[in-house]
Structures are given as C-alpha cells and as structure tokens.
N, C-alpha and C positions, 0 to 999 in steps of 0.2 A: 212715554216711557224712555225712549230715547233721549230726547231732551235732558230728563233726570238723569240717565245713566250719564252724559256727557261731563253736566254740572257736577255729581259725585266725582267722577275720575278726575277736573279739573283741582276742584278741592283734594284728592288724592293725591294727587302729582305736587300740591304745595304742601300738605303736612309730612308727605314723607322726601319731601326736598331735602337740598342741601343743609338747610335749616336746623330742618329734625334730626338729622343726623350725625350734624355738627351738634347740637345741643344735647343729646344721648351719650355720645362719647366724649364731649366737653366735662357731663355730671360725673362721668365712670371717670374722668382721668384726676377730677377738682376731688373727687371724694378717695380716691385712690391715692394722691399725692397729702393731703390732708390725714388719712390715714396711715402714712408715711411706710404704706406697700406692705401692710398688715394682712391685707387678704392672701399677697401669695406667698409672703413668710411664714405665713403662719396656718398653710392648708394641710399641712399634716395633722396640727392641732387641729383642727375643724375635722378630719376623719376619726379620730379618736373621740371626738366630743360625740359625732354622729353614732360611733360604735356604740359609747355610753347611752347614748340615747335612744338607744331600741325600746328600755322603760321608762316613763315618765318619771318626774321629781320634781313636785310643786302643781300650780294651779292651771286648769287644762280640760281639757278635753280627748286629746290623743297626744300618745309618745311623739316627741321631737324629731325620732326616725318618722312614724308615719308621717307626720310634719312633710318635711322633705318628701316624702313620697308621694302624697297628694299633688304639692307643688310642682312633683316631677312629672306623676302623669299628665297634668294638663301643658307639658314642654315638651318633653318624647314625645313628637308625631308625627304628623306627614313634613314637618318642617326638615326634621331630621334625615327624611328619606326625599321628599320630592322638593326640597327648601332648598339644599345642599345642591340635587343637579340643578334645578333652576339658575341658582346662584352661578355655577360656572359654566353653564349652555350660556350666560347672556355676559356673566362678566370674565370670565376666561378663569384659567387654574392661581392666577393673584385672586382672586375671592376668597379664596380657602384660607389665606394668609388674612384678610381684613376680617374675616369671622374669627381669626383666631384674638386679633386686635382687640375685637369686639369683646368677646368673652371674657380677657384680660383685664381691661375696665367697669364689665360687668360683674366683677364680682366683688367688687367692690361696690357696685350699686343695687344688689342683691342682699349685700352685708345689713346695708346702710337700710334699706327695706325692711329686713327681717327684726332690726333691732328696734325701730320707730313701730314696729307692729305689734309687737309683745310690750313695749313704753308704752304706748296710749290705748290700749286695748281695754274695753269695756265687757261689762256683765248683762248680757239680755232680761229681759222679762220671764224669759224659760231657764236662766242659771248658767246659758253658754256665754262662754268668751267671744267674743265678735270684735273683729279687727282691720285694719288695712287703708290706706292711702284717705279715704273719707274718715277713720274713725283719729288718724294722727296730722288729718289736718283739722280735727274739729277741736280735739285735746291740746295743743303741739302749738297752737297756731293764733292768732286774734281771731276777733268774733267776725272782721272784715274778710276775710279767706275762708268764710263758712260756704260761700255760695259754691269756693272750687270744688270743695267733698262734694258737693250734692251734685255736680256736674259731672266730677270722677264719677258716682255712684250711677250716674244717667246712663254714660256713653258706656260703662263695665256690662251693665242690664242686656243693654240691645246690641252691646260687641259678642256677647255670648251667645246669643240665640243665632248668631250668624258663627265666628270661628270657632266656636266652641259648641258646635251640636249639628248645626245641620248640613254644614258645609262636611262636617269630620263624617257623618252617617253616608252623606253621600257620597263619599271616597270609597269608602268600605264598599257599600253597593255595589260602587262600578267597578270597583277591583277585583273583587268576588266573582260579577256576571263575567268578567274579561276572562277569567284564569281557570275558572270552576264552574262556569255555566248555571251560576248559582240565581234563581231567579231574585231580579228585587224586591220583592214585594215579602218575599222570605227573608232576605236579609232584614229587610227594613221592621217585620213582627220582632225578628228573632231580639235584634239590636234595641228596640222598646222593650219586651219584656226584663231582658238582663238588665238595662239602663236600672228599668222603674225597681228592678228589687233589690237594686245598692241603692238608689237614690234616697226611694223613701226609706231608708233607714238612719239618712241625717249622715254629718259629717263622720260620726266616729262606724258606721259602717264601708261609707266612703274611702275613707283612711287604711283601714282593716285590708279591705282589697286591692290598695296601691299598694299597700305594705308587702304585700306576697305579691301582683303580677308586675309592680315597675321595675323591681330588682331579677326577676325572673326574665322578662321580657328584653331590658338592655344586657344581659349577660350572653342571653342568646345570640342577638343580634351581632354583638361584639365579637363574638365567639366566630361567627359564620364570617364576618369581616376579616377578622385575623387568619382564618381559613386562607380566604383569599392572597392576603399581603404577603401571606409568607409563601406562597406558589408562584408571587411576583417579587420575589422579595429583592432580586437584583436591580428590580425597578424602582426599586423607592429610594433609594437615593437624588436617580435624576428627577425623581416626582417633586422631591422636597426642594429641589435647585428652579426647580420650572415654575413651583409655587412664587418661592418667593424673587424672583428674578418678573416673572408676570407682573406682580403685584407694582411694581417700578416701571415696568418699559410698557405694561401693557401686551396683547399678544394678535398676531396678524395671524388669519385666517387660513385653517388646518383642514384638513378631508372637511368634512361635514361643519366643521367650527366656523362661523361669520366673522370670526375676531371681534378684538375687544380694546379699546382702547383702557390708560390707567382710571380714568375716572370711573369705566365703568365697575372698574374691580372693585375698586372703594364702594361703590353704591350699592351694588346687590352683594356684597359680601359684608356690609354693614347691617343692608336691611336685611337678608336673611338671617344674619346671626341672630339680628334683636327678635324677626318671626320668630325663631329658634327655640332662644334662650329665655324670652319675655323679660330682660334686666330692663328695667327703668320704666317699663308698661302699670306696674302697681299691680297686677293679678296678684304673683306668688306672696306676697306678705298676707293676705286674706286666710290663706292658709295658714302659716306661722303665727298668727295670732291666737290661734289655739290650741298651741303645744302646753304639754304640761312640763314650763318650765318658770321660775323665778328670778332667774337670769335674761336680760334681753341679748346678752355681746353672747352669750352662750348659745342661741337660738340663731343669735346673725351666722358666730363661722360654720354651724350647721347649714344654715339657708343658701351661704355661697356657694356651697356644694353644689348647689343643683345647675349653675352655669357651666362648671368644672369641668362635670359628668355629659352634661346636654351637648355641649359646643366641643370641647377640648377633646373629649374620648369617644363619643357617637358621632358628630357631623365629624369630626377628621378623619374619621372612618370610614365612613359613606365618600368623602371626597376623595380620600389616597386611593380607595378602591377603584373609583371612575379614574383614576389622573394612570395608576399605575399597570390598569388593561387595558389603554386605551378607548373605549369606551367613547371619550366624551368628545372627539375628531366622528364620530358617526352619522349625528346630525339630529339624536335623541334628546330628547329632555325633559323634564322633570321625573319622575320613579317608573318613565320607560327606559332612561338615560340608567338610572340605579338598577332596574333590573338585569339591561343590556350589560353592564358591569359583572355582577356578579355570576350569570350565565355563561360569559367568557370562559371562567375558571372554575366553577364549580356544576355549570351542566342545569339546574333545576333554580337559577336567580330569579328566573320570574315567580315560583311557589312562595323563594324566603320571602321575598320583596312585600309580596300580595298580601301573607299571612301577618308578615312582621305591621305593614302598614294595615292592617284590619287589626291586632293588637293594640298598638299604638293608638288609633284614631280613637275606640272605645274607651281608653284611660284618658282620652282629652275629656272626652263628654261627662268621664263623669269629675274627673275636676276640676271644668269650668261649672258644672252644677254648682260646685260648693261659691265658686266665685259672685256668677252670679244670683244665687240665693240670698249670698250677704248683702249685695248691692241693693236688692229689690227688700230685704229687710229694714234696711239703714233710710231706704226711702218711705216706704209704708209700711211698718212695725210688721210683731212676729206672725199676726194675723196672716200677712202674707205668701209665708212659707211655703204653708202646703196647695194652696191655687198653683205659687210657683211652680212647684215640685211637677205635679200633674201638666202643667205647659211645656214643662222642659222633655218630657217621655213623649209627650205628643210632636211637639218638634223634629222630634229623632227619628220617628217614623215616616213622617211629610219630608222629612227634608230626607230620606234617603231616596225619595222617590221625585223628585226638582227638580228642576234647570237654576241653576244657582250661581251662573256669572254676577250679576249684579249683588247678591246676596254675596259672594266675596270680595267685589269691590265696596260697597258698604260694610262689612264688617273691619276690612283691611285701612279704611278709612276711620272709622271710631276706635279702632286699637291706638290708633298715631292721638287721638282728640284724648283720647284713657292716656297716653303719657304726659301729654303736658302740665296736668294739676298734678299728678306724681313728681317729676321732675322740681317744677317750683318747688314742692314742699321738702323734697329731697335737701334741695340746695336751703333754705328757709332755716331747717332744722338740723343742716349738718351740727353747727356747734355741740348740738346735743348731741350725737354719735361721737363727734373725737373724746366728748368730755367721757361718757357711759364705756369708751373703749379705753381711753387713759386709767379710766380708776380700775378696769375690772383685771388689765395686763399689771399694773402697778402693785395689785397686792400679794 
C-alpha cells in the first residue's frame, strides 16, 4: 500500500505541476482575451439574467437558478473554509491574490463550460437532458476524440466517490465529534439518510434543495465574515497591501508562519482557487446541461456566476478574515486556521466554522451525486442510475467512518486527470463559443 500511495503522489505532484496550472490559466486567459473580457463586463448582465432565471424558459429539467445552485453546492465547501487556510499556511497571504487571478480567468472558463453544455446536450432514454464535457466532446468534436469523453467520464465516476462523498462525509464526522462530541457513527446514519432522500429523488429534487440551502448557507456565512471585517475593519487596508505586495516578493517567516517564497503563492493560491472554484475541472457544465433554457450564452453568464460568488466573495472572505486577525502568524492550518480566525473576534469561530463546514460538505455530496450519476450514465446507460444512486448513500456512510489519506490523494489526482480532456475540448471548441457569444450580444 505504500508503494501505491507513493506512485499516486508522484503522479500527483506531475498533473498538478507547473504544467497544469500553466495550462488552466493559459485556457481561462486564451478564452477570456478571445472573449475580449465579456465575462467581467458583462457580470451585471449575468446577475440579472440569474434573477430572471429563478423560472425556467424552454427545454430542461430545472430553472437556470437551480442550475447554478446545484453547480454551486458542489463548490461551496471545505475548499472555501479549509482550501483558503491551507492556501496561505503554505503559500503566504500572495495566495489570496493568485485565487483571485484564478477566478478572473475562471469565469471565463466556466462561461465557455456552461455554453458548450447546453450546445451539445442530449435527450436520455428517460426524456432528461444529459450534458457536460463527455456529451460536447462527443457532439462538438470528431469521431477521433471520442475516446477523451469516455476517459472524462472514467476519472469524473471514481473522482466522485473520493471528493465528492466520502472524503466530504468525513469532514462532517470529524468536525461534529471535535466540536459537539457528536458520535460518528451518528453522524455517518444521519448524513446517509438525508443524502439517500434528496438523492433518490433525481436531479430536479437535488436542484430543489440547493435552490433554498446554497443561497441560505453562503449568505450566512458571508454574513458572519463581514461580522468580523468590519470589527477589524482598520486592518484591511494593510491586509490588501500584504496580499498583494506577498504575492511579488514572496513573504519570510512570521510567529508561527514558515514563509513562503513567490512561487509558492502562485502554486497553492492557483491550486486552491481551481480546488475551489472547479473552472476548467468539467463538473459544473453537467449541471448546466439541464437547465430549462434555449439559449446556451444565456446559461453561460448564469454559470460564470458560480466562480464570482465561490472565489471572489466567499474565499476572499475566509482569507481577509485570517490575514486581518492575524490568525495565520499562529501556526494553524486548514479550518483550524479558519476557526482560530473567526474566534479572535467573534468569541464562538469554532461553532460557525464546524456548522458552516458540515453545511457546505452535505451540498458537495449531493452535487457531485448528480455529477457523478451522469458520468456512470454516459458510460453504462440509464439502467445504471439507480445501482448508482444506492452506492453513492452507501459511501457517505463508510466513508464518514475511514481513514481517507490516500482516498484524498487519489481523488485530488483524478480531479487534475478530469481536466485535461475538459481543457482540450475547451480550447478544440472555442470558435464555437466566440461565434454563439458574437451572434447572441450582436442582436
């Protein structure tokens, strides 16, 4: 087992190299500059369109809001809360700055996602829309690039059952028993039960309940954030000078902080963004593909949203907070670093933290379900759904109860293996996004 574990981490260490992360924000800046900066001129209109879109108009399954809100629960999560400290325990307060980099570019690859998903999106054997990175590189694409879907559709399958369920149940657990003395084995019933009776109800029950707790749960959060900022609120200025002054020089070693040279800030404030935000990973279009919309460029400035809100207003929140209580000179790190935060100044950080990340983690699971359900669909028809459905409830229970180191080095590995055929087909099928975004601004 060692062996294995090593060989995974080495292949780790090369798909989220310099490589990958040059080629993530290489796609976010080629589709961004090609888009000629559409996503952020034009993110008012994408809130307006979202507003509109709380009801559906056209062919679908759920409103274009739920849309985005499925998408969103499976982004809001421990990324948001234990991504963000990781990111600046290892790469200093410049990460904060290259997630924001990140995000910038990502929504422009979120755009490009959303629109290519609702393009080539098909009709199931059951009368649903099924969509996402396998179904627009099968439509989108030659017959020679069929093998990428089916390889997207591989690594999506069994990145789920690892970030997207058991790793997320296990958080819960251990946050619960740390804070609440809540036994496992209770959490682990409780969190199968709820999973299995949103799950089996199919996407548009899925949908239904990101719709009411994604917007409920980021507002709180937000809410308790700003709490904070504004009782340090003298501090934020030099926070934002430290951010991005780090981000260039790099930053030498504070109380409890190891320092950080600049590379390191690019690296974990690139890769946590993309943990984050998942722009360019090909999950969130799986979602998007079954909006009830008839427009694809209408669906895309909807779908950019979800980087906007994830990275720009949530993780910068989580980050100003650790930067401007000092906090992250302690020697904490990941959502002990967040909680140590918010305790500073509001007294009870570890409650918000626990509860917020036991929220959060539950809206991953259930919408990486829909992710991976489509994947294992697109590989062995609809027959498979519901075997799926029942593996996915069972997971949630086993895995809150695991030792799951390797189980997140294997999953954190096939998320990077899930962008590559995304990214290609990204780049493959731009022409079709500037053309679809040209004609729909033009008229």
């Amino acid at each position: 087992m060692e062996t294995i574990t090593e060989i995974i981490g080495q292949i780790n260490g090369i798909v989220w190299g310099p490589v990958m992360l040059v080629l993530i924000l290489g796609t976010g800046f080629f589709l961004s500059i090609g888009l000629k900066l559409m996503p952020v001129l034009k993110l008012g209109y994408g809130f307006r369109m979202l507003w509109q879109g709380r009801k559906g108009a056209g062919d679908g399954q759920i409103s274009p809001f739920n849309a985005l809100m499925t998408a969103m629960s499976a982004t809001i999560g421990t990324g948001n809360i234990a991504g963000v400290a990781t990111a600046i325990f290892l790469g200093g307060p410049g990460a904060l700055f290259w997630m924001w980099c990140t995000a910038l570019v990502g929504m422009a690859t979120k755009y490009a996602e959303a629109v290519l998903a609702v393009q080539y999106r098909e009709v199931d054997e059951k009368g649903q829309y099924v969509g996402g990175p396998m179904y627009y590189i099968k439509n989108g694409l030659s017959k020679k690039w069929l093998w990428l879907g089916t390889a997207f559709a591989i690594f999506g399958m069994l990145a789920g059952f690892g970030i997207g369920n058991t790793v997320q149940s296990n958080s819960v657990a251990a946050v619960l028993e740390d804070t609440f003395n809540i036994p496992v084995i209770a959490t682990a019933t409780v969190l199968a039960v709820l999973a299995g009776a949103v799950i089996l109800g199919g996407i548009e029950r899925i949908a239904q309940v990101a719709g009411k707790l994604v917007p409920f749960m980021a507002i709180a959060y937000i809410v308790a954030g700003l709490t904070v900022l504004l009782l340090n609120v003298t501090e934020i200025p030099a926070a934002i000078v430290l951010v991005i002054d780090s981000a260039f020089t790099g930053h030498a070693a504070t109380g409890g902080f190891a320092g950080a040279a600049v590379w390191a800030a690019i690296r974990f404030g690139v890769a946590r963004g993309i943990f984050s935000n998942e722009a360019g990973l090909g999950s969130a279009p799986i979602a998007h593909a079954a909006a009830q919309t008839n427009d694809p460029v209408r669906q895309g400035v909807i779908g950019m949203l979800g980087t906007f809100i994830d990275t720009l207003c949530v993780c910068s929140i989580t980050g100003l907070v650790i930067l401007v209580t000092g906090a992250w000179t302690g020697g904490e790190t990941g959502a002990a670093l967040t909680a140590a935060a918010f305790a500073s100044s509001l007294g009870w950080g570890q409650e918000i933290v626990s509860i917020a990340l036991a929220v959060f983690a539950f809206t991953t699971i259930l919408g990486w379900s829909v992710y991976g359900e489509k994947c294992v669909e697109y590989l062995f028809g609809v027959k498979s759904i519901l075997p799926f459905r029942f593996a996915w409830i069972a997971a949630v229970f086993l895995g809150a109860q695991a030792e799951l180191d390797f189980v997140w080095l294997l999953a954190d590995t096939l998320n990077a293996l899930m962008a590559l055929p995304n990214l290609l087909a990204l780049l493959l099928l731009s022409p079709v996004v500037f053309k679809l975004t040209k004609d729909y601004f033009s008229k």
